[in-house]
One Martini backbone bead per residue (centre of mass of N, CA, C, O) as a GRO file, in nm:
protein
  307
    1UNK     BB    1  -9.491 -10.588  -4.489
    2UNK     BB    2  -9.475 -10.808  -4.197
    3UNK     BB    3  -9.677 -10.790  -3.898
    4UNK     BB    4  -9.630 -10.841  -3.562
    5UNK     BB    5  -9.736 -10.840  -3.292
    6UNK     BB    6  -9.721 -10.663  -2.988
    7UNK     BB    7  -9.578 -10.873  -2.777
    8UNK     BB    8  -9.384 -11.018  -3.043
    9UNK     BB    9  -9.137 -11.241  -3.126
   10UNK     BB   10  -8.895 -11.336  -3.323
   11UNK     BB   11  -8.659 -11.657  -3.337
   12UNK     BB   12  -8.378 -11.735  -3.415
   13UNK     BB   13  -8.112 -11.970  -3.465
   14UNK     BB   14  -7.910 -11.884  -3.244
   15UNK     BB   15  -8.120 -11.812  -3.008
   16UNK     BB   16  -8.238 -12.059  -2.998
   17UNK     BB   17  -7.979 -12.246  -2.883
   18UNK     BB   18  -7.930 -12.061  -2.624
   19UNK     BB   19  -8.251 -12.124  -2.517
   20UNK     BB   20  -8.212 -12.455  -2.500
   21UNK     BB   21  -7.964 -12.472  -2.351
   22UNK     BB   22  -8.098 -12.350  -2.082
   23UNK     BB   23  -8.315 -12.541  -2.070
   24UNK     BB   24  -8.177 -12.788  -2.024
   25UNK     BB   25  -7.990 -12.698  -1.768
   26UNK     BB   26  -8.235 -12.704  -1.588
   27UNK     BB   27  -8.364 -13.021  -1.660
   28UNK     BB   28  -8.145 -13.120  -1.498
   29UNK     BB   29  -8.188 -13.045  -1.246
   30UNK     BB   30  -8.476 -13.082  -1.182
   31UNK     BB   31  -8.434 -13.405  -1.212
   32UNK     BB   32  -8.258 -13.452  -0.986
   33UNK     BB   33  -8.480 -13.349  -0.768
   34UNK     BB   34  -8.746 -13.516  -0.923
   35UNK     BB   35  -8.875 -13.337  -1.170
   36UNK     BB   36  -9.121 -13.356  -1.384
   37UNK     BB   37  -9.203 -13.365  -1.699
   38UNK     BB   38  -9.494 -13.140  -1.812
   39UNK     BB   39  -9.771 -13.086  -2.021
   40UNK     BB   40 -10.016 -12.846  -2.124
   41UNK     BB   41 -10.280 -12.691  -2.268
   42UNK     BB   42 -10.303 -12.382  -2.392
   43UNK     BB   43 -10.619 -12.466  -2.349
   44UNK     BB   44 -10.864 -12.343  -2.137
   45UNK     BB   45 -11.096 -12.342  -1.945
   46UNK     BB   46 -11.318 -12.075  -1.817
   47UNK     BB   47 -11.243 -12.137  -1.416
   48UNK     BB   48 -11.217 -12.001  -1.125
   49UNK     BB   49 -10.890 -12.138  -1.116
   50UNK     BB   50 -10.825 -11.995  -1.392
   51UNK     BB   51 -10.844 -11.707  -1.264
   52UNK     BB   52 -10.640 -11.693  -1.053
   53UNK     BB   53 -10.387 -11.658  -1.317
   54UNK     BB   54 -10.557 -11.326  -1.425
   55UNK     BB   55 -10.446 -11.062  -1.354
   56UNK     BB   56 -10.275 -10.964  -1.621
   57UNK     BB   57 -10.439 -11.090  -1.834
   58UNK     BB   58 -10.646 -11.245  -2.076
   59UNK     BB   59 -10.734 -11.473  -2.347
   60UNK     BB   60 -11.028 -11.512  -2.506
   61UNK     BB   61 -11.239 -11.797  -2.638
   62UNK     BB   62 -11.456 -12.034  -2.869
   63UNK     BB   63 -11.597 -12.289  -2.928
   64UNK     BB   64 -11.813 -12.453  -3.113
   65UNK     BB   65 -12.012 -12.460  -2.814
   66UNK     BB   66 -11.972 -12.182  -2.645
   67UNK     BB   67 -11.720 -12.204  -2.515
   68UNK     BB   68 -11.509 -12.094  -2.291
   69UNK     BB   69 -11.150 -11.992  -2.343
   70UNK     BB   70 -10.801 -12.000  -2.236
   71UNK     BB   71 -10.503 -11.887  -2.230
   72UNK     BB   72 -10.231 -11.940  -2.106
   73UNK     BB   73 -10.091 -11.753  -1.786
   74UNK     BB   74  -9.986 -11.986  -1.651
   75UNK     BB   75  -9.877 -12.306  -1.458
   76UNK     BB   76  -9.968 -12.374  -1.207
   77UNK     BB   77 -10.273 -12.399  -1.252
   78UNK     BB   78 -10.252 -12.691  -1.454
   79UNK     BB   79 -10.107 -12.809  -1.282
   80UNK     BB   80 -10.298 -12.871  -1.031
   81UNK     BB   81 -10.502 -13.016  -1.237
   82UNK     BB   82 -10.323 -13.268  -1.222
   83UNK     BB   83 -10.321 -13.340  -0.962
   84UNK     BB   84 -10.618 -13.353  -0.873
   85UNK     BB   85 -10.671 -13.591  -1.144
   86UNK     BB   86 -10.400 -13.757  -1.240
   87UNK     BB   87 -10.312 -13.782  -0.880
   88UNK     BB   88 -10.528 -13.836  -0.682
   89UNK     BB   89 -10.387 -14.145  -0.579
   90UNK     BB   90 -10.081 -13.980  -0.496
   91UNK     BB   91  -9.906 -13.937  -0.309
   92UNK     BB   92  -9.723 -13.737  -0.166
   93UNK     BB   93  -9.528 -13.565  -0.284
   94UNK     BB   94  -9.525 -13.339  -0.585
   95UNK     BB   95  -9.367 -13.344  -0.830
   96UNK     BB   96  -9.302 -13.065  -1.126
   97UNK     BB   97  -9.219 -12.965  -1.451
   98UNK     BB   98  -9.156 -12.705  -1.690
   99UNK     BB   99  -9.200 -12.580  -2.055
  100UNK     BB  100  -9.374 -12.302  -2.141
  101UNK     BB  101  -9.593 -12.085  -2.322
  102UNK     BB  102  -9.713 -11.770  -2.223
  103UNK     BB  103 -10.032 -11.572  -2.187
  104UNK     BB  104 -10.071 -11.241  -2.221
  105UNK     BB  105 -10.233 -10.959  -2.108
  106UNK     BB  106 -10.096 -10.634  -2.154
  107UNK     BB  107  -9.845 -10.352  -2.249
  108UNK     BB  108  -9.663 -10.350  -2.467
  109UNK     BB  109  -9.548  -9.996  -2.502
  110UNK     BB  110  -9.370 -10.127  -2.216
  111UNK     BB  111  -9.228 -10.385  -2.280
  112UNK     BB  112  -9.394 -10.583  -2.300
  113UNK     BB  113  -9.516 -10.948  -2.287
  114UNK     BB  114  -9.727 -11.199  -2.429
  115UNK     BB  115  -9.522 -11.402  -2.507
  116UNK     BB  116  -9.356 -11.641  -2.274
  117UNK     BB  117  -9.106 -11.830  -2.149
  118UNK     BB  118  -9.149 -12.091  -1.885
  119UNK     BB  119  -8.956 -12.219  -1.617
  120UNK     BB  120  -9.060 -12.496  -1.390
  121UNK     BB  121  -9.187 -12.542  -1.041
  122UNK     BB  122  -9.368 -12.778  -0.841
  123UNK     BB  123  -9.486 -12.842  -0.500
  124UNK     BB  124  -9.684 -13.100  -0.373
  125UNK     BB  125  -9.757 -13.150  -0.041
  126UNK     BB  126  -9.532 -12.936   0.095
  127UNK     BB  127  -9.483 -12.784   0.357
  128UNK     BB  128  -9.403 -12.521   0.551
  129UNK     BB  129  -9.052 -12.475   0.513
  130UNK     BB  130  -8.958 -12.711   0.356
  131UNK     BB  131  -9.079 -12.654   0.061
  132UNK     BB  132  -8.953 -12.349   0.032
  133UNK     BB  133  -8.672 -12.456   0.041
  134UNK     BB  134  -8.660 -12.625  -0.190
  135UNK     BB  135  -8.773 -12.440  -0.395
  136UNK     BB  136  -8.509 -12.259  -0.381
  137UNK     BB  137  -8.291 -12.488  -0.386
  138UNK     BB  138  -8.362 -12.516  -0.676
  139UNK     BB  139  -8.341 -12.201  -0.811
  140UNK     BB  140  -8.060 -12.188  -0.792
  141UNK     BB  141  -7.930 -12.439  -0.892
  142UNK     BB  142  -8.014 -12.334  -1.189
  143UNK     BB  143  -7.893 -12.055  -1.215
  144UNK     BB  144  -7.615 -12.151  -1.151
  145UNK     BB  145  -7.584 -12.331  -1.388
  146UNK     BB  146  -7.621 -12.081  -1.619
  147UNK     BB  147  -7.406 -11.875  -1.440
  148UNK     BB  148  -7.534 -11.683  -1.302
  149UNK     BB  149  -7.403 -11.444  -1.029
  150UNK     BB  150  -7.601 -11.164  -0.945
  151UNK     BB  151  -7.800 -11.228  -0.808
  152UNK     BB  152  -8.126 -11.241  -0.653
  153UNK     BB  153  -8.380 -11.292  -0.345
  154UNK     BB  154  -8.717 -11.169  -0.286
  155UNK     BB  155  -8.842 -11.230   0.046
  156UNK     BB  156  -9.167 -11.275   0.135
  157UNK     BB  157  -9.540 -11.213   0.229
  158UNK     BB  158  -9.869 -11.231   0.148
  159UNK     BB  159  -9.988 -11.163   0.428
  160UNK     BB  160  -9.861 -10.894   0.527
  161UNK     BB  161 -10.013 -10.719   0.483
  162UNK     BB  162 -10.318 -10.787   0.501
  163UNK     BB  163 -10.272 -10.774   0.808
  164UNK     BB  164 -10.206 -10.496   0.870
  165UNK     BB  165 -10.413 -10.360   0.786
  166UNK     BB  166 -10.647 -10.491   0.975
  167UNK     BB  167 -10.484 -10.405   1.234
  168UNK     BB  168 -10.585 -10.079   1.128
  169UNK     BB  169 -10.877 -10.072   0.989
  170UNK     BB  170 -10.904 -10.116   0.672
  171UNK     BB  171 -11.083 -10.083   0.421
  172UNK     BB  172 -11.170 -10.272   0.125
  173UNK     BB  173 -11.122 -10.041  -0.078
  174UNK     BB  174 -10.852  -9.988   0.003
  175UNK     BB  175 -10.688 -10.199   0.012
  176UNK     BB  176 -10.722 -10.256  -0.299
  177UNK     BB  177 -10.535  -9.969  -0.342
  178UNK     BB  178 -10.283 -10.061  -0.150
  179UNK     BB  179 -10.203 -10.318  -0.322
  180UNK     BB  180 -10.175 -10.214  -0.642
  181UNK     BB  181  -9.934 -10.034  -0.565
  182UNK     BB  182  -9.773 -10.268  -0.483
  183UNK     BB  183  -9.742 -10.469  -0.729
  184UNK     BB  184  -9.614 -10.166  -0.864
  185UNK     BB  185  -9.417 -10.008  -0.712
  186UNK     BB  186  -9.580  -9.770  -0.580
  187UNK     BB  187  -9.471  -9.572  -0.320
  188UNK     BB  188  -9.612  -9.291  -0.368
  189UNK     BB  189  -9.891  -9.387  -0.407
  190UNK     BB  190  -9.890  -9.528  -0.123
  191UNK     BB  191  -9.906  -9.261   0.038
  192UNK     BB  192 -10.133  -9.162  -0.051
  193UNK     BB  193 -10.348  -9.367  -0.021
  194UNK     BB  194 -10.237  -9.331   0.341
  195UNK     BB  195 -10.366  -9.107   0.407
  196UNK     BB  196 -10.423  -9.096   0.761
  197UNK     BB  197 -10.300  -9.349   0.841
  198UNK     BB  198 -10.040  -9.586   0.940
  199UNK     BB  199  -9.733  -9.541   0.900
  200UNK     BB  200  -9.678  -9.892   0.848
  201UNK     BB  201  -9.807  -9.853   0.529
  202UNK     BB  202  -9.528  -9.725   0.442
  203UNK     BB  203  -9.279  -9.834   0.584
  204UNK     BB  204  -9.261 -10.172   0.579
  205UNK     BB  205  -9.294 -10.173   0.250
  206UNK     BB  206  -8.960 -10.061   0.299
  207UNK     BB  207  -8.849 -10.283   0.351
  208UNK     BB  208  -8.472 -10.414   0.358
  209UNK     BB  209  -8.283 -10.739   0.414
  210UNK     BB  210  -8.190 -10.833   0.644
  211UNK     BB  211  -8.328 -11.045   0.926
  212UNK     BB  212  -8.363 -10.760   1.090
  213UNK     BB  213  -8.661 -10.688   0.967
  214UNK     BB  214  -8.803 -10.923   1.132
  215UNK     BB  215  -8.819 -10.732   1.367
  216UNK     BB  216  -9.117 -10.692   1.563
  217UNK     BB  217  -9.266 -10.885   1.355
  218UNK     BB  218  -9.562 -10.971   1.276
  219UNK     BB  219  -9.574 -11.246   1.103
  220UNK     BB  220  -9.276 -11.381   1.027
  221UNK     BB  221  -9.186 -11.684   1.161
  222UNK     BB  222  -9.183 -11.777   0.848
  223UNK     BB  223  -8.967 -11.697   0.745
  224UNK     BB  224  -8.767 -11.719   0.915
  225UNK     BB  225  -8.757 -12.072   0.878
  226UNK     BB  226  -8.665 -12.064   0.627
  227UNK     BB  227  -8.380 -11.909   0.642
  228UNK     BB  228  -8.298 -12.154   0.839
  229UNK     BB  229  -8.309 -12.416   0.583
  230UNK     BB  230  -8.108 -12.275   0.440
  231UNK     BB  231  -7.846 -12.302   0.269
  232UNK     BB  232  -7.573 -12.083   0.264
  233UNK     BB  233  -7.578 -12.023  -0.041
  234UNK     BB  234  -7.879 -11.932  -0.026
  235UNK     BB  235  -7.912 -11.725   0.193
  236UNK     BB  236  -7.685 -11.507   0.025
  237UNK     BB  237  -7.937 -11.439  -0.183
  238UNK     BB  238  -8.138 -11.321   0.034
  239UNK     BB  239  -8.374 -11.035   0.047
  240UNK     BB  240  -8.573 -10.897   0.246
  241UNK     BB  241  -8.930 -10.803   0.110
  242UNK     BB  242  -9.218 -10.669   0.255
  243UNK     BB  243  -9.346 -10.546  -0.022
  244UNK     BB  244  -9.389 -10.813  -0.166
  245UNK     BB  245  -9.628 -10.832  -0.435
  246UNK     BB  246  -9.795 -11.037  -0.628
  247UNK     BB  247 -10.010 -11.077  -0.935
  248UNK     BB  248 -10.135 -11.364  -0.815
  249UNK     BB  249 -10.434 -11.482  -0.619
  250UNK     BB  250 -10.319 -11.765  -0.496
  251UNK     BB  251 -10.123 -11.644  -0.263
  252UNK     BB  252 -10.038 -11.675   0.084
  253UNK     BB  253  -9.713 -11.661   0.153
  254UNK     BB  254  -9.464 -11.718   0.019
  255UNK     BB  255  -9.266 -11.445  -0.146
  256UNK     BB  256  -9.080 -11.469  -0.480
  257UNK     BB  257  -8.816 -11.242  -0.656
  258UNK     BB  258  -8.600 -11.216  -0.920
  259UNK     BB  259  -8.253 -11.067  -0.968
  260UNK     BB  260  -8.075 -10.835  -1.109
  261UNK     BB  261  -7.822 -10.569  -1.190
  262UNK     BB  262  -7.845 -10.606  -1.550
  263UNK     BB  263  -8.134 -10.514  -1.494
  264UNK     BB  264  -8.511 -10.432  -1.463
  265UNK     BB  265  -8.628 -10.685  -1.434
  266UNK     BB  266  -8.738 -10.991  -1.341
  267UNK     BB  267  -8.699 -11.314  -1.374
  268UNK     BB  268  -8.878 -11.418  -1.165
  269UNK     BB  269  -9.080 -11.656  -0.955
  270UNK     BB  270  -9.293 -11.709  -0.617
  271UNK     BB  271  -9.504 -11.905  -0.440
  272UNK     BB  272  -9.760 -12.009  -0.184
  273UNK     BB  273 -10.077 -12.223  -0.254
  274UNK     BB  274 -10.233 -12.359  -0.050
  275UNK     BB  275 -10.550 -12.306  -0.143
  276UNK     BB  276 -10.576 -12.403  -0.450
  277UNK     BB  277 -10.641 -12.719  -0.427
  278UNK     BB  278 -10.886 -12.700  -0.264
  279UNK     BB  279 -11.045 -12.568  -0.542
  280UNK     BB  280 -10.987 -12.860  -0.703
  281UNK     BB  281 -11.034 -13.113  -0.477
  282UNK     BB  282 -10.704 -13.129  -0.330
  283UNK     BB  283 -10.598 -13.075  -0.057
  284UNK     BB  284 -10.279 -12.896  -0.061
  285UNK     BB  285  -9.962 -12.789  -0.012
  286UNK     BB  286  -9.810 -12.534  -0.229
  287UNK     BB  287  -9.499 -12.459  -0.422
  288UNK     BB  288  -9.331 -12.237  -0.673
  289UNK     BB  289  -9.155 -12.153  -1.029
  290UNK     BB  290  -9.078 -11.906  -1.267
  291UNK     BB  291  -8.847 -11.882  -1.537
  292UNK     BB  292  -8.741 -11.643  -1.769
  293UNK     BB  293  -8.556 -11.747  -2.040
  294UNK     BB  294  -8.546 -11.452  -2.211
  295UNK     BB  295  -8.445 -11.296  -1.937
  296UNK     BB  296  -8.214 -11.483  -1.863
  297UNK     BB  297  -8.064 -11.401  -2.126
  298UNK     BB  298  -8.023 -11.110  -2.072
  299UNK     BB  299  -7.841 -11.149  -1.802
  300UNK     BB  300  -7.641 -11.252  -1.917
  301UNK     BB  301  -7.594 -11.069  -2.142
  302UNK     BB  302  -7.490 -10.849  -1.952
  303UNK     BB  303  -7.311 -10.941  -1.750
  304UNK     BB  304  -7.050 -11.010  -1.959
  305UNK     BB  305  -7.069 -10.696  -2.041
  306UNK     BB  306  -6.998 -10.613  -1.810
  307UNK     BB  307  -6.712 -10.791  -1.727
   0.00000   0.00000   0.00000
């Protein structure tokens, strides 16, 4: 026996040939909107603005000269670094597209994987709500196109809880406790940690459906907005989900994940990182988006199988 690590798989050549082909059919929508593609180095400097992008955990090595390196755990963060230093003097919009492997520190043994394929687009320097609906329906039209039929996408808002939370007087070590069950989608345990305080911090973020959802909710005009700019079969895409908190710490605005009924796992997602460019030493407003190639093959054949 010759066993390789946990959280890691052998791809054969039929569904290499598959999983080839669906990156092919996204390749090709995306470039029809403008998005280049770059490759960027499977390892960068360990950094903090790419320490934003490792709430899930890296892996971290050193170099001959004792300098730390970490593999890359998502392309947001190296995409924002080629903008704001090979891209220093063109003007914005920057459009870019990847597809490129990234490596997290995960629980393999939940069936999590460390290592997996991921297709994405940023776009650089397009504020709310034009950016975020261009994204959206950039997102939708690569998914229509590899086939797939019943997906959804859940659409929140990264400042919406802890603006809430601020608004009931939460202090600063409970407030982290209250985001880590969002992010788990733990709401049992997120009543656990709220007792005691304001019941909307427990009643709103298990709201969901449609723009109903956003009536005399503060802080949400930019939701609709969003809503308002999308083409009509991508808004029927759309379900507003109040307490969808993303796992990585750069995002600031809209925030969506997508969603199969044939699977159990979110297919992709994204949200907007209005910061992190500023960090990085060219402010621009930025949103983007990414999707496991992998899990978007097993819902397609889900899908085929349920039908």
């Amino acid at each position: 026996m010759h066993p390789i690590p946990s959280g890691t798989r052998d791809v054969l050549p039929d569904e290499m040939r598959e999983l080839r082909a669906l990156a092919d059919t996204m390749r090709e929508v995306f470039e029809s909107f403008g998005y280049g593609e770059v490759y960027t180095p499977a390892i960068e400097y360990d950094t903090p603005a790419q320490r934003l992008g490792s709430s899930a955990g890296v892996y971290r090595l050193f170099d001959d000269h004792g300098a730390v390196l970490q593999l890359r755990s998502d392309m947001t963060v190296p995409i924002a670094r080629v903008a704001a230093t090979r891209y220093a003097n063109v003007a914005p919009p920057l459009r870019f597209s990847s597809f490129a492997h990234v490596y997290r520190g995960v629980r393999p043994h939940r069936g999590q994987m460390r290592e997996f394929l991921q297709a994405g687009c940023e776009l650089i320097g397009s504020p709310s709500p034009d950016g975020t609906v261009e994204a959206l329906t950039v997102l939708c039209r690569a998914l229509d196109a590899t086939g797939l039929q019943d997906y959804k996408i859940g659409l929140g808002a990264a400042s919406l809880y802890p603006a809430l939370m601020e608004s009931h007087g939460v202090d600063a070590a409970r407030q982290q406790e209250l985001l880590a069950h969002l992010v788990g989608r733990n709401f049992v345990g997120l009543e656990h940690a709220a007792e005691g305080l304001h019941a909307d911090l427990v009643d709103v973020p298990q709201r969901r459906g449609g723009p109903e959802v956003l009536d005399d909710l503060p802080g949400a005009e930019g939701l609709r907005r969003v809503h308002a700019g999308l083409p009509g079969d991508v808004a029927t895409r759309v379900i507003f989900d109040l307490g969808l908190v993303r796992d990585l710490d750069y995002y600031t605005g809209a925030v969506f994940e997508v969603y199969d009924a044939s699977i159990g796992t979110p297919i992709g997602g994204g949200g907007r990182y209005d910061e992190l460019m500023g960090q990085l030493g060219r402010p621009m407003p930025a949103v983007g988006f990414a999707v496991g190639v992998d899990v978007l093959h097993e819902a397609l054949a889900a899908e085929e199988r349920d039908r």
